[in-house]
VEXROTI-210377 format. One record per atom (N, C-alpha, C): residue in three letters; y, x, z. Coordinates in steps of 0.1 Angstrom, whole numbers, padded with zeros to 4 digits, always signed. Atoms other than C-alpha are relative to their C-alpha. Layout:
BEGIN
alaYXZ/...
//
This chain:
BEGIN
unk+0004-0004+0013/unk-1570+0617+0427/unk+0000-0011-0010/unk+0003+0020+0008/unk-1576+0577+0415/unk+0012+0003-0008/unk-0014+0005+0005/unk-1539+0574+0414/unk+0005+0012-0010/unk-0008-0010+0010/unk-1529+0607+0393/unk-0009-0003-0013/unk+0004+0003+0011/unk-1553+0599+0369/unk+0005-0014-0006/unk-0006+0010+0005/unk-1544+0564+0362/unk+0016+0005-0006/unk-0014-0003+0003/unk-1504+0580+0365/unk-0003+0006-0017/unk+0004-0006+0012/unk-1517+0604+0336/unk-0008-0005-0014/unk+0009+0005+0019/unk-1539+0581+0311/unk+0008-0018+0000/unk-0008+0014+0000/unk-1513+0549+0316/unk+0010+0005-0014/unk-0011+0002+0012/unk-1494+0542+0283/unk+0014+0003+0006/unk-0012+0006-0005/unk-1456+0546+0290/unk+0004-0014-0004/unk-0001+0016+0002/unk-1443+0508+0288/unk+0011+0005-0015/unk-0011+0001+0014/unk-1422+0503+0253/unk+0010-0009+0009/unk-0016+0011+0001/unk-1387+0490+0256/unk-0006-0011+0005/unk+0003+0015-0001/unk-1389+0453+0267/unk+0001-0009-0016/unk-0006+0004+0014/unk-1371+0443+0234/unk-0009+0004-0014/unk+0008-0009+0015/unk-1393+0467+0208/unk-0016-0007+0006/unk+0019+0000-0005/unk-1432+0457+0229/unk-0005-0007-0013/unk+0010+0007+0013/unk-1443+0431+0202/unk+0004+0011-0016/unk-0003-0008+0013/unk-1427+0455+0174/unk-0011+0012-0001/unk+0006-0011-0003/unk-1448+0481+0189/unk-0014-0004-0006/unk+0015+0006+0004/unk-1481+0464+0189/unk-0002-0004-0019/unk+0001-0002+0013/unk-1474+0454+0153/unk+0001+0010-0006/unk+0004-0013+0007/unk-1468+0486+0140/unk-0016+0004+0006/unk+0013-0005-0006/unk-1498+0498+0161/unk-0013-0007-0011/unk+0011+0009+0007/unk-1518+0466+0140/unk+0000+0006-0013/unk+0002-0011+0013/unk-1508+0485+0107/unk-0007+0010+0000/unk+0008-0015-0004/unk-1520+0517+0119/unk-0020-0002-0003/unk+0016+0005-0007/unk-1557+0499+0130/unk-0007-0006-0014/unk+0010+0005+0011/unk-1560+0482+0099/unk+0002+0008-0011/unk-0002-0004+0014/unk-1550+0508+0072/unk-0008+0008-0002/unk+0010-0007+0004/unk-1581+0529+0068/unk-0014-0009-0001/unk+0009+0009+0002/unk-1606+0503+0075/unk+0003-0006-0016/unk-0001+0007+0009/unk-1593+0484+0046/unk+0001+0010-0013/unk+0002-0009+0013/unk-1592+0518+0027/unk-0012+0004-0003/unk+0010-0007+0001/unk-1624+0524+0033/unk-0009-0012-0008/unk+0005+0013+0006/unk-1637+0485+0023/unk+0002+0005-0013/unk-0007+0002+0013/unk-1618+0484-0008/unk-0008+0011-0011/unk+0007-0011+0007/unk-1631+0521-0021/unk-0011-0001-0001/unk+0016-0002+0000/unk-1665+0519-0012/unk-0003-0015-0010/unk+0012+0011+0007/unk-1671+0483-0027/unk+0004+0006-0017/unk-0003-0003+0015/unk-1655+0495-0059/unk-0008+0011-0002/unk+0011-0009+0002/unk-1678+0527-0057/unk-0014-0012-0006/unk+0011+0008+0001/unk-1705+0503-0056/unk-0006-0013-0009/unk+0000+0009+0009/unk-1697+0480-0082/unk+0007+0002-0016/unk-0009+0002+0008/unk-1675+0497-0108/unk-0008+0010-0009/unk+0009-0005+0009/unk-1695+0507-0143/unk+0004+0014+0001/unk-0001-0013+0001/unk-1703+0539-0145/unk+0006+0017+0012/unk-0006-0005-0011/unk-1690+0552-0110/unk-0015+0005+0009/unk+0007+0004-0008/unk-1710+0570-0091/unk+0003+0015+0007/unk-0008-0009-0012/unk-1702+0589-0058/unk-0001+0012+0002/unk+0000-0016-0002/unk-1718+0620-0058/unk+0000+0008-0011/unk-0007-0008+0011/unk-1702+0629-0089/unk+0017-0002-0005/unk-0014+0002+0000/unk-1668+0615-0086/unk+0009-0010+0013/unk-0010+0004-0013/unk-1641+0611-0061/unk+0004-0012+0000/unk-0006+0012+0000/unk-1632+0577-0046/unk+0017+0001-0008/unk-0011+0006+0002/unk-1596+0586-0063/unk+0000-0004-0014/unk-0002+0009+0017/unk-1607+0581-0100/unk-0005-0010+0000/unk-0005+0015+0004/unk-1613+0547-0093/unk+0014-0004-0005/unk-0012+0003+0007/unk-1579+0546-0100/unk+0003-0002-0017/unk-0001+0002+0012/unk-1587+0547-0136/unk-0005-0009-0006/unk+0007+0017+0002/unk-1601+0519-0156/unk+0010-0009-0002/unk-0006+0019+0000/unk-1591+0482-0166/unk+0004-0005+0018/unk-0007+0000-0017/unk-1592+0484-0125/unk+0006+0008+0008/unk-0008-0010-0006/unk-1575+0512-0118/unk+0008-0004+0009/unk-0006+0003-0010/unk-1550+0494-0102/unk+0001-0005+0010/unk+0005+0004-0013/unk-1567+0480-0077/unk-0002+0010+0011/unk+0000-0014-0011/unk-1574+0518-0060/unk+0012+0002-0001/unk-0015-0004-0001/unk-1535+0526-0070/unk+0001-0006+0015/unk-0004+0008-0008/unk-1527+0499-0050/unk-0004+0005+0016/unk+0006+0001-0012/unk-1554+0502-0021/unk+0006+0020+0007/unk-0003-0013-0008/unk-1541+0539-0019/unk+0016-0001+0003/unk-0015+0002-0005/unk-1502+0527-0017/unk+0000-0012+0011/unk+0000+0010-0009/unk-1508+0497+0007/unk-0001+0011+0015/unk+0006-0008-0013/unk-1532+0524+0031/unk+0010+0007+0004/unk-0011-0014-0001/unk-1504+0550+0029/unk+0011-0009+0012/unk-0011+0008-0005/unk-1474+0523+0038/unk-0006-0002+0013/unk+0006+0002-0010/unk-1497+0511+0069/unk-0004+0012+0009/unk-0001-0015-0012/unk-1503+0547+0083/unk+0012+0004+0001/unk-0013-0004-0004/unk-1469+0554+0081/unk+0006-0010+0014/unk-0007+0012-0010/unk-1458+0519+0101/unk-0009+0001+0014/unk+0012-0005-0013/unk-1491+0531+0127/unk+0006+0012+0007/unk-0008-0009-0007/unk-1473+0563+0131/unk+0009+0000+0008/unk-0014+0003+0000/unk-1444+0547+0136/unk-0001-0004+0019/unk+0002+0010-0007/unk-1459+0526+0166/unk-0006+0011+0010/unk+0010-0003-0008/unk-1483+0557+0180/unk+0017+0010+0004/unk-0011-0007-0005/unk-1446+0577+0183/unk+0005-0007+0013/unk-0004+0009-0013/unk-1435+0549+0206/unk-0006+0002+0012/unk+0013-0005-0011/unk-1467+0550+0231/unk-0006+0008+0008/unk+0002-0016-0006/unk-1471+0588+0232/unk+0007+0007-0003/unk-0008-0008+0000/unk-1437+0595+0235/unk+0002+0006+0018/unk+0001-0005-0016/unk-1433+0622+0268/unk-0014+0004+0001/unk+0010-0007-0003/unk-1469+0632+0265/unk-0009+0011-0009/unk+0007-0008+0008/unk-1491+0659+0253/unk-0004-0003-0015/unk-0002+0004+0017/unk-1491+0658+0210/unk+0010-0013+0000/unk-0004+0011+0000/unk-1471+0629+0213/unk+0016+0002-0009/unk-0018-0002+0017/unk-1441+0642+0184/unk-0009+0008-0008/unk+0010-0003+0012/unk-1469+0659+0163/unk-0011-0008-0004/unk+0012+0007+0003/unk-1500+0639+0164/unk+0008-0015-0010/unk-0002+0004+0007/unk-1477+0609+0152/unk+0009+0003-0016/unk-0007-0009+0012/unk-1455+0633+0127/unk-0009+0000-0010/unk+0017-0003+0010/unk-1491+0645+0109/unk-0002-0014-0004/unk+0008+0005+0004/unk-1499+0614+0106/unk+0011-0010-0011/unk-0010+0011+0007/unk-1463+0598+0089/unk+0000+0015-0013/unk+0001-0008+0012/unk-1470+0628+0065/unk-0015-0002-0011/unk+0009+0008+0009/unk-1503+0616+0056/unk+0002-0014-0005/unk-0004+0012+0006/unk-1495+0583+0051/unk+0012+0000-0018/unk-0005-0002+0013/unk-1466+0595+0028/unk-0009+0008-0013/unk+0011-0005+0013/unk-1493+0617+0007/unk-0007-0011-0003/unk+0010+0012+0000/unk-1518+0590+0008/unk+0009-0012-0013/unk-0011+0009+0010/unk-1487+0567-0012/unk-0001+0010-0011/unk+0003-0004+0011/unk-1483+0592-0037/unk-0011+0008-0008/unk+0013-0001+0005/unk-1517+0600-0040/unk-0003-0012-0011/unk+0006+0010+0011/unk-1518+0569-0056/unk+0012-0002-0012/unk-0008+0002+0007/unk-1487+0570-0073/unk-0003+0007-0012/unk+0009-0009+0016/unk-1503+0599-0094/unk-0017+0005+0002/unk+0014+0006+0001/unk-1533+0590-0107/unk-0003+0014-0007/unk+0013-0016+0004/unk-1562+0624-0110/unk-0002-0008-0014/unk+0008+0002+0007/unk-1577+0623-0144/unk-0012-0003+0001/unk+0018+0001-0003/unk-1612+0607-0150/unk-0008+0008-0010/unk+0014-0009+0008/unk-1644+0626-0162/unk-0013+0000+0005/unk+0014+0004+0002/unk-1679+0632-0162/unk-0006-0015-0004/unk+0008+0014+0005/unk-1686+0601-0180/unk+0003-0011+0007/unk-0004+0012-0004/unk-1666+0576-0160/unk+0013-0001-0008/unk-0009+0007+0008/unk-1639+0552-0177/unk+0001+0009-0011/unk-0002-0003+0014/unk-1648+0565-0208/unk-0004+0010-0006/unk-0001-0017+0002/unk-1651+0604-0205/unk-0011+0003-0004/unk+0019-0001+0000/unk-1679+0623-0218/unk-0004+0009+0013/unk+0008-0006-0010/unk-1700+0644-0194/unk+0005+0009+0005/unk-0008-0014-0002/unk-1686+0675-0176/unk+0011-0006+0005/unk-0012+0004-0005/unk-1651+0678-0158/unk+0008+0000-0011/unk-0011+0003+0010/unk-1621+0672-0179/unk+0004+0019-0007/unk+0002-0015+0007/unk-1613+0704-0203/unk+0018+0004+0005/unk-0011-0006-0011/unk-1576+0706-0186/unk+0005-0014+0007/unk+0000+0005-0002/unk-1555+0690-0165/unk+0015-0008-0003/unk-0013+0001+0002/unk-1522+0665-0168/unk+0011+0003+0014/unk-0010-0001-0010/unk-1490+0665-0143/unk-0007-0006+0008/unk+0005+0010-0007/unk-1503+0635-0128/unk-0010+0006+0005/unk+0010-0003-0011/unk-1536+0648-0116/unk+0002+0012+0005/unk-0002-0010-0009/unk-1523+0679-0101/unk+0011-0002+0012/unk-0004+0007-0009/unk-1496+0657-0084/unk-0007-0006+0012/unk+0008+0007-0002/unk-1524+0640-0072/unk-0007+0009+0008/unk+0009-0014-0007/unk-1546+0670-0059/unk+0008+0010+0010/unk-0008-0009-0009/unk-1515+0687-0042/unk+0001-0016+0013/unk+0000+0006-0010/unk-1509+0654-0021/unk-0010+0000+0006/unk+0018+0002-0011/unk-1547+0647-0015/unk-0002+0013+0011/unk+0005-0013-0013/unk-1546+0681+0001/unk+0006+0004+0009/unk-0006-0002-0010/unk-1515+0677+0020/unk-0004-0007+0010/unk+0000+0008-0010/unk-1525+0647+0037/unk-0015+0005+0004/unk+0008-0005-0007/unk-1559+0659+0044/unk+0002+0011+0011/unk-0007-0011-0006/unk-1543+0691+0059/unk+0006-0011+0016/unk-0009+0010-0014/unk-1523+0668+0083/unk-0012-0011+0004/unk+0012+0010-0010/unk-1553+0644+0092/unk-0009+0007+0006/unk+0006-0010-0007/unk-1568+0670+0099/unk+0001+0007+0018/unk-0008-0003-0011/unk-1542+0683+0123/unk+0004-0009+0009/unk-0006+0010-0014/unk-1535+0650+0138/unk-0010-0001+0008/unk+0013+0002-0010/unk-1572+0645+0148/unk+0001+0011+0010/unk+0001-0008-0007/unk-1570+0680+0164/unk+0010+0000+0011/unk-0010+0006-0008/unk-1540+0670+0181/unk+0000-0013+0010/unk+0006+0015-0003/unk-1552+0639+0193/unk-0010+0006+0010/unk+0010-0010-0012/unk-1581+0660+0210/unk+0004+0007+0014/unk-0008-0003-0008/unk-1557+0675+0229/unk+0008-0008+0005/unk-0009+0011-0004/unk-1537+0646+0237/unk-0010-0007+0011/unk+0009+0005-0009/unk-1569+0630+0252/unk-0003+0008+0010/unk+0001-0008-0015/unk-1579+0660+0272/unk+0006-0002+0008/unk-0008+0004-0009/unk-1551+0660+0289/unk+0003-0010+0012/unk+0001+0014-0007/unk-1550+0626+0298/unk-0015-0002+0005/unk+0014+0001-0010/unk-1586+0631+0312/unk-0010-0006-0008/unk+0011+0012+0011/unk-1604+0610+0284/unk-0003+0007-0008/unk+0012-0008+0007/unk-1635+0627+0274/unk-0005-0005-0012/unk+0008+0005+0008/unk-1649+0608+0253/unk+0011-0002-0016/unk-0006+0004+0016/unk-1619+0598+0228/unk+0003+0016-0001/unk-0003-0015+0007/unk-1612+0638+0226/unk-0012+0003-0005/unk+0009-0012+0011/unk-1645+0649+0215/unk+0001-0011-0014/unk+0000+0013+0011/unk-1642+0614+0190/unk+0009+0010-0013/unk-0011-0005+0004/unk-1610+0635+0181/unk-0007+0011-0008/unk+0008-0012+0008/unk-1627+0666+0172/unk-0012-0001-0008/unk+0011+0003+0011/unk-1657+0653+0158/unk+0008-0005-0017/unk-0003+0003+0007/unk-1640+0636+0134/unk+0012+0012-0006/unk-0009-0014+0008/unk-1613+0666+0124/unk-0009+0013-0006/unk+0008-0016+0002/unk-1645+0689+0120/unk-0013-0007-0011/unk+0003+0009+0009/unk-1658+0660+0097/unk+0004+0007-0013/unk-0008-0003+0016/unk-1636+0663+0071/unk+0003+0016-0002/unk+0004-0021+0005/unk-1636+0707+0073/unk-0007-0002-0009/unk+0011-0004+0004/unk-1667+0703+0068/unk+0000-0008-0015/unk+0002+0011+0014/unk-1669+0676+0039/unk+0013+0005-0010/unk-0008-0006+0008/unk-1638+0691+0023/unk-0003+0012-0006/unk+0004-0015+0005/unk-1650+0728+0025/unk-0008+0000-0010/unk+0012+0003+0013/unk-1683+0718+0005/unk+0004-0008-0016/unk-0003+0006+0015/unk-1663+0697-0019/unk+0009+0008-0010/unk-0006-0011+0008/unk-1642+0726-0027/unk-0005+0011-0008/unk+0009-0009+0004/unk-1668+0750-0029/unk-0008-0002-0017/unk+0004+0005+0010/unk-1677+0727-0060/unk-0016+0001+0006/unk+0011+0000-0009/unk-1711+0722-0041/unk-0006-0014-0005/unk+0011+0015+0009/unk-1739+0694-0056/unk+0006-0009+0011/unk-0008+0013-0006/unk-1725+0659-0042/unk+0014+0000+0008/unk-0011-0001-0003/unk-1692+0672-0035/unk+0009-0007+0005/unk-0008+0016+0003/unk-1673+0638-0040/unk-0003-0006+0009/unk+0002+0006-0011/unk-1696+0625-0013/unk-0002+0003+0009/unk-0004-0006-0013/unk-1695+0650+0015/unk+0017-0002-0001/unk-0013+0002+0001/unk-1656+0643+0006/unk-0001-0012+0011/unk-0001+0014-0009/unk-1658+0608+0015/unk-0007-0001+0012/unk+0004+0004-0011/unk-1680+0612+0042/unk+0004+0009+0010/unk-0006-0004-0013/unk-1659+0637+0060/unk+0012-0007+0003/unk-0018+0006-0008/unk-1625+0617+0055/unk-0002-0012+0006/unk-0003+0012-0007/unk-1632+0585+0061/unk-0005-0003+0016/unk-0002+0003-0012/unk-1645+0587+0098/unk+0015+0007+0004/unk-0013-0004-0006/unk-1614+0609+0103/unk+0014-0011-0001/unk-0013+0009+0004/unk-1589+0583+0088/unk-0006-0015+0009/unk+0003+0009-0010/unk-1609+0557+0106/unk-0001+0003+0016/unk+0000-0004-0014/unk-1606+0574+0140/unk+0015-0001+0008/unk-0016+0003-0003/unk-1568+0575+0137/unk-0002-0010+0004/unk-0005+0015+0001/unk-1566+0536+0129/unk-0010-0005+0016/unk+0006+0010-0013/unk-1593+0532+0162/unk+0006+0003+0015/unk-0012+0000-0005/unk-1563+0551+0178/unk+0011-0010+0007/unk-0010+0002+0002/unk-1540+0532+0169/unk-0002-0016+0010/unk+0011+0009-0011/unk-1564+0500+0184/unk+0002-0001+0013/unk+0000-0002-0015/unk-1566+0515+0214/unk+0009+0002+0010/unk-0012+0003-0012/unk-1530+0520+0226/unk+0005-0018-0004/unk-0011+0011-0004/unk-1519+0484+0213/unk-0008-0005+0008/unk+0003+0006-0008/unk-1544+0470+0233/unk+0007+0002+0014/unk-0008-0009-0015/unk-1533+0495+0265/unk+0015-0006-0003/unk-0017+0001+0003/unk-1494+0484+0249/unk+0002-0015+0012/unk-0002+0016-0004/unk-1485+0452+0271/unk+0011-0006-0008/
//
């Protein structure tokens, strides 16, 4: 019984030639939500007039600093793509192992042009008066259709990922899996609902889910030789 489990939660080996390629992608993966998550929150925390449970970490993007969130949301994106790239390699041949990394090279691409089109700001940040904006432009409905693709798919990769762990016998990173996919439901549902602190059950259902991926992504380059 030892030995089938080990056979079953053992990485397959990468190429000889690709292994350090591997692990690097893998290191993009690990660090690109962490660093999305720094970057947003200190700017929550420090940028006039911002404040979280009335507006989504993506109208930081507006402002004299706007482009510090652009940025932090096309850097995150590019880095979950090159993570996907690396978790395709690792859990190729096993259970989720062509969707869980698929989902997640689709969020990464929303996540890039999430920032590429920048939401409108309002209720009284960078400038606005009080209340949501009276309509909306291209750009922030660009903006609102990606945000909702890649949530959709981070969604689906966590739940995929639950299932990938089962399998392989590892209890603990599957329910990690599901907790965090039933995170962001839940924190999305309520921010839809237009529900009092909306903005910040947002953020507090995605970011363990986008940080659950990247602790993913961690945990096979270590397992990667």
């Amino acid at each position: 019984m030892t030995t089938a489990h080990a056979t079953t939660s053992a990485v397959p080996a990468a190429r000889p030639h690709s292994a350090s390629a591997t692990r690097a992608l893998l290191a993009a993966g690990a660090v690109a939500a962490p660093l999305w998550a720094v970057v947003s929150l200190a700017q929550a925390a420090t940028r006039d007039g911002y404040d979280l449970t009335r507006h989504p970490l993506s109208m930081l993007s507006n402002g004299s600093l706007g482009w510090l969130q652009i940025a932090n949301f096309v850097v995150a994106g590019v880095l979950t793509v090159l993570g996907a790239t690396g978790l395709r390699r690792v859990m190729r041949g096993r259970a989720g192992g062509t969707w869980a990394p698929r989902l997640m090279w689709v969020n990464g691409v929303c996540t890039v042009l999430a920032g590429v089109f920048v939401v409108d700001p309002g209720d009284g940040f960078a400038g606005t008066p009080a209340g949501p904006p009276e309509s909306l432009s291209g750009a922030s409905y660009g903006h609102l259709a990606a945000g909702s693709l890649s949530f959709v798919a981070l969604i689906a990769a966590n739940f995929v990922l639950a299932r990938h762990f089962s399998r392989a016998g590892e209890r603990g990173p599957a329910v990690a899996s599901r907790i965090a996919a039933t995170a962001l439901v839940l924190g999305n549902g309520w921010a839809m609902t237009g529900g009092t602190g909306g903005s910040l059950t947002l953020a507090v259902g995605a970011i363990p889910a986008m940080v659950w991926v990247s602790a993913v992504a961690a945990l096979y380059r270590r397992r990667t030789a």
